[in-house]
C-alpha positions as a printed Julia matrix, in Angstrom:
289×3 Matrix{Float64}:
  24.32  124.71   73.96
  21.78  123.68   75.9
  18.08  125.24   76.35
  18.49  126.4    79.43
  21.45  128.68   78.27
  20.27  129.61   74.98
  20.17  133.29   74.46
  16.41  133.2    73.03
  15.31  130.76   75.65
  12.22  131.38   78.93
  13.66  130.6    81.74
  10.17  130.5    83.38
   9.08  127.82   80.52
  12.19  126.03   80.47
  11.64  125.36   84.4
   7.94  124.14   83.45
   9.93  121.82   80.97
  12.15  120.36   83.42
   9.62  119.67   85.64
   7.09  118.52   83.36
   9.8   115.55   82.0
  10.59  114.67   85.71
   7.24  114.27   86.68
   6.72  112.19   83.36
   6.01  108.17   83.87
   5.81  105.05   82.33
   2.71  103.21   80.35
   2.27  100.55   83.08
   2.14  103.71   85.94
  -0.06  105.45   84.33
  -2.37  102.64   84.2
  -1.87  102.22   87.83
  -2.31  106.07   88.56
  -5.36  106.08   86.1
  -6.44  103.07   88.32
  -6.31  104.91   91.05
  -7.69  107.7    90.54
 -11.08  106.2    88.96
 -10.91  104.0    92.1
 -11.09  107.3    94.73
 -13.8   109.05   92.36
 -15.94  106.13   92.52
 -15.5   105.81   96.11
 -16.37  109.08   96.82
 -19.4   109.28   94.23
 -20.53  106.39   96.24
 -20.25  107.65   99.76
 -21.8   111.23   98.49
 -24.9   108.6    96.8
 -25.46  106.93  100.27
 -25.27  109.99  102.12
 -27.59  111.74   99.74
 -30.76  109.48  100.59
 -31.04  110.86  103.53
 -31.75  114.22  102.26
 -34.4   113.04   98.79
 -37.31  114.54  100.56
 -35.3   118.1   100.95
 -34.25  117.69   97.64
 -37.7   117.29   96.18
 -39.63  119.84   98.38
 -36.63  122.31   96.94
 -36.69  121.6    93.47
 -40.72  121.46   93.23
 -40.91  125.32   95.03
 -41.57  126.44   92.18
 -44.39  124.15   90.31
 -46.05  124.55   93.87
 -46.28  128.12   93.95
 -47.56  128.32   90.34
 -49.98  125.28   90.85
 -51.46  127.69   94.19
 -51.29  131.04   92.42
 -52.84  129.22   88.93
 -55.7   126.51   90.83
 -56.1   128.64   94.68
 -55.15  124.97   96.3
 -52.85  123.15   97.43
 -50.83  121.1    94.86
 -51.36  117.72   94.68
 -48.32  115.29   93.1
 -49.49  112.0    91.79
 -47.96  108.62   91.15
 -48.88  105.97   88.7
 -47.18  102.8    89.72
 -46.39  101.96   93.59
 -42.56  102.06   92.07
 -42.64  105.83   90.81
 -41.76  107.33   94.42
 -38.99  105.03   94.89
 -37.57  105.83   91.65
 -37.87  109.66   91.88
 -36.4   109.84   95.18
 -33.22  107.62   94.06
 -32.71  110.08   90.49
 -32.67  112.94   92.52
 -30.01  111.23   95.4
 -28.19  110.63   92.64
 -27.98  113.92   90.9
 -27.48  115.83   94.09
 -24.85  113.13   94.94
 -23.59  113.86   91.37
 -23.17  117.89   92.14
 -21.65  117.04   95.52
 -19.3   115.18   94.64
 -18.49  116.53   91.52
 -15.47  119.27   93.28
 -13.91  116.01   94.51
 -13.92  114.07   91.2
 -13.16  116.62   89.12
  -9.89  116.97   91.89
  -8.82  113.87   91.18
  -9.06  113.98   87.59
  -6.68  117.0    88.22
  -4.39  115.65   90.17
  -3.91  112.9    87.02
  -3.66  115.5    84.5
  -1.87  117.99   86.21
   1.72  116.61   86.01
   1.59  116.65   82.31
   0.73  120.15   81.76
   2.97  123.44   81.87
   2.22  126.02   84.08
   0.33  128.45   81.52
  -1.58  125.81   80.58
  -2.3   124.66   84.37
  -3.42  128.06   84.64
  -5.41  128.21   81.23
  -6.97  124.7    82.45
  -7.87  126.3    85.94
  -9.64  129.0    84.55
 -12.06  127.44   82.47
 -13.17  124.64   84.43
 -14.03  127.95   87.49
 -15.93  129.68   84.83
 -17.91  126.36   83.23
 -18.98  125.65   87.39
 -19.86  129.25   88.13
 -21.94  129.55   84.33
 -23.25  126.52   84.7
 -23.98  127.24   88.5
 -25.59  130.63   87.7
 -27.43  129.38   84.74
 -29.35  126.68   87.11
 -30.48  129.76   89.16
 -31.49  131.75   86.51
 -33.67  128.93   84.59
 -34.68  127.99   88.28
 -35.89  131.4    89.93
 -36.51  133.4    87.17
 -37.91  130.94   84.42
 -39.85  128.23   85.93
 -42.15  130.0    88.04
 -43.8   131.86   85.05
 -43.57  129.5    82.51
 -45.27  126.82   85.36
 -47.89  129.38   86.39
 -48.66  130.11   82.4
 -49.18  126.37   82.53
 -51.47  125.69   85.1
 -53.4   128.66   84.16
 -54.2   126.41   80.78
 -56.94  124.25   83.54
 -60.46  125.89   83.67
 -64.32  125.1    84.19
 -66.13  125.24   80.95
 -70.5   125.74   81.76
 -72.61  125.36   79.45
 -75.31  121.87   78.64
 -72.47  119.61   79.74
 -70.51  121.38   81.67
 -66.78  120.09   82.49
 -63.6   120.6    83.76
 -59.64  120.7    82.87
 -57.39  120.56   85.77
 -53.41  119.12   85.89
 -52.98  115.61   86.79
 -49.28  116.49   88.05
 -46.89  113.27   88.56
 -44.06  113.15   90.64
 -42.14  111.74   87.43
 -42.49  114.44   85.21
 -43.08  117.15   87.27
 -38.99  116.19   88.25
 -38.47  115.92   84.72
 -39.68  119.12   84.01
 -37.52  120.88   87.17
 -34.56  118.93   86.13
 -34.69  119.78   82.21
 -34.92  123.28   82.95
 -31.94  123.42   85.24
 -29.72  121.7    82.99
 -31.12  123.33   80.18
 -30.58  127.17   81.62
 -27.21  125.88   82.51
 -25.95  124.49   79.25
 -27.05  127.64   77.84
 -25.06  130.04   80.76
 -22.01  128.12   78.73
 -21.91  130.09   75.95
 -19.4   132.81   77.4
 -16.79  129.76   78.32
 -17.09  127.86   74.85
 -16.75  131.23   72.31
 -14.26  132.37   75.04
 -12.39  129.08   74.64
 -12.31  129.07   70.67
 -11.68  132.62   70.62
  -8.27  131.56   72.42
  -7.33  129.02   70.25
  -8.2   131.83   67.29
 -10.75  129.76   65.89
 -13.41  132.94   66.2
 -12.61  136.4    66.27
 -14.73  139.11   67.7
 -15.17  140.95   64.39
 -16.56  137.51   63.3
 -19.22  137.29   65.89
 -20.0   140.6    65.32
 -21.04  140.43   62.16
 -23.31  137.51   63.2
 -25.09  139.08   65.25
 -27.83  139.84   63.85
 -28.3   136.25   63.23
 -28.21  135.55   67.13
 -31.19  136.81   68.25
 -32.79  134.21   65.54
 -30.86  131.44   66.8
 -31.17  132.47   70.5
 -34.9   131.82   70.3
 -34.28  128.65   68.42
 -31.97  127.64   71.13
 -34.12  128.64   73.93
 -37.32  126.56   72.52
 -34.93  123.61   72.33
 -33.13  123.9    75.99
 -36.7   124.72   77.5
 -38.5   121.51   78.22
 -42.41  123.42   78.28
 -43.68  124.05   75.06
 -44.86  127.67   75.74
 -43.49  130.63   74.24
 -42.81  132.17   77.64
 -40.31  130.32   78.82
 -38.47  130.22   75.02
 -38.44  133.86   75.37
 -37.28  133.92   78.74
 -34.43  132.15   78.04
 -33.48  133.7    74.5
 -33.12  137.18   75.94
 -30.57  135.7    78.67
 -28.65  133.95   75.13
 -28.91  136.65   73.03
 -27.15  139.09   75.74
 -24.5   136.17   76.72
 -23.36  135.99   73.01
 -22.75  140.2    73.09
 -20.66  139.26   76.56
 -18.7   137.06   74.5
 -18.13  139.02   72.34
 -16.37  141.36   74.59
 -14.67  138.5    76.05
 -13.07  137.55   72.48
 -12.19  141.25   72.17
 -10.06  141.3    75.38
  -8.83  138.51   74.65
  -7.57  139.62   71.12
  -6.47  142.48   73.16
  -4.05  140.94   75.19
  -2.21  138.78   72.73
  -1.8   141.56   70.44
  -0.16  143.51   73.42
   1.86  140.55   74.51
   3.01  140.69   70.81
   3.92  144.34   70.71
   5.97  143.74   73.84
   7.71  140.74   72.02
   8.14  142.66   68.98
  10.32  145.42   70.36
  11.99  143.12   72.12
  13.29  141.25   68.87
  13.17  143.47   66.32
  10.49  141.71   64.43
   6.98  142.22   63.16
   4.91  140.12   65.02
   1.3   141.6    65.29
  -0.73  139.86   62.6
  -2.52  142.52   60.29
  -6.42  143.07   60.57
């Protein structure tokens, strides 16, 4: 008897099965569509890079908004960004082509990486693959806006606030020598810091899925996670100040409790699909607390 007709069988998964062994190839083409597909995303990363130097100068007036409007509110002048070597410019405005080529492009590479691992996959875990990878963008996405408008303008403005005149016999002065280098640096730290840390909910969401956590796990560590949070958040932050730690390990600290709703419902749902499955066949399927 054959799987198809077996009395116990999913029609819906043995469909997924069937198409998943059509659509399955040989060593040699999947070489060739591995080839391929590396071939488009580095075509496209490059025509996104080429394109993007046309637009350094909006990307660095955006991402330095910011450090200007804490080096005005901190000094009462206009900021002033330095270079050391005649090179520096150059080499600023090429990083940041590249990383906004890098986030432009990225919806197209990450495409083609689909469309290679897509025929291998069932149609649950098509779905299970989809969902993550829309949450890590948005997270990621939203944490970049966070650290950006809500973290670097007061931890910059702290900062700058650190220059002063001191009087006195020999009087003197203490004011930011602000390069283009690391004042980028800086920017670009924080975004990708704020972001990695907006990941939180996907990861613990993930291993909750695979039952590797459980919510009455991280739960009980909670207290813990306010420690850790600010541990995490002096790490991810590139500035040294407290300010900006704290800033960010509030944000963590509420992001693991979200998770921990997110295991929950999780949790939730399989035990219900369980139930259903249960009474169904007869047998005791729901796992005891």
């Amino acid at each position: 008897m054959s799987a198809a007709t077996h009395p116990g069988s999913d029609p819906e998964q043995d469909r997924d099965r069937k198409v998943v062994d059509d659509a399955r190839m040989t060593f040699l083409e999947h070489l060739s569509e591995l080839r391929l597909r590396l071939r488009n995303a580095a075509l496209i990363f490059l025509t996104f890079t080429i394109t993007s130097f046309f637009f350094f100068k909006t990307y660095f007036d955006w991402l330095t908004r910011p450090a200007r409007v804490a080096y005005t509110a901190a000094l009462g002048r206009e900021p002033v960004f330095m270079f050391k070597s005649p090179t520096e410019p150059f080499w600023v405005y090429t990083k940041l082509a590249m990383y906004g080529a890098a986030m432009a492009a990225s919806p197209f590479i990450i495409w083609e990486v689909w469309k290679f691992v897509a025929p291998g996959l069932y149609r649950k875990e098509k779905r299970m693959a989809l969902a993550v990878t829309l949450a890590t963008a948005v997270c990621f996405v939203g944490g970049a806006l966070f650290g950006y408008t809500l973290i670097s303008k007061p931890a910059l403005t702290f900062l700058f606030s650190l220059s002063e005149r001191v009087s006195g016999p020999l009087p003197f002065k203490i004011e930011p020598a602000v390069m283009m280098d690391e004042m980028v640096g800086f920017m670009l730290s924080m975004l990708l810091g704020s972001g990695a840390a907006f990941e939180l909910p996907v990861v613990l969401s993930v291993l909750g899925w695979l039952g590797l956590v459980t919510a009455r796990g991280l739960w009980r560590f909670n207290k813990y996670a306010l420690i850790l949070s600010a541990v995490v958040g002096g790490v991810l932050t590139p500035g040294p100040d407290v300010l900006s730690q704290v800033l960010m390990a509030g944000p963590l600290f509420g992001l693991f409790n979200l998770s921990i709703v997110l295991v929950w419902m999780i949790e939730r749902a399989r035990r219900k699909k369980l139930e259903a499955l249960a009474k169904e066949t007869g047998a005791d399927l729901v796992p005891s607390d």
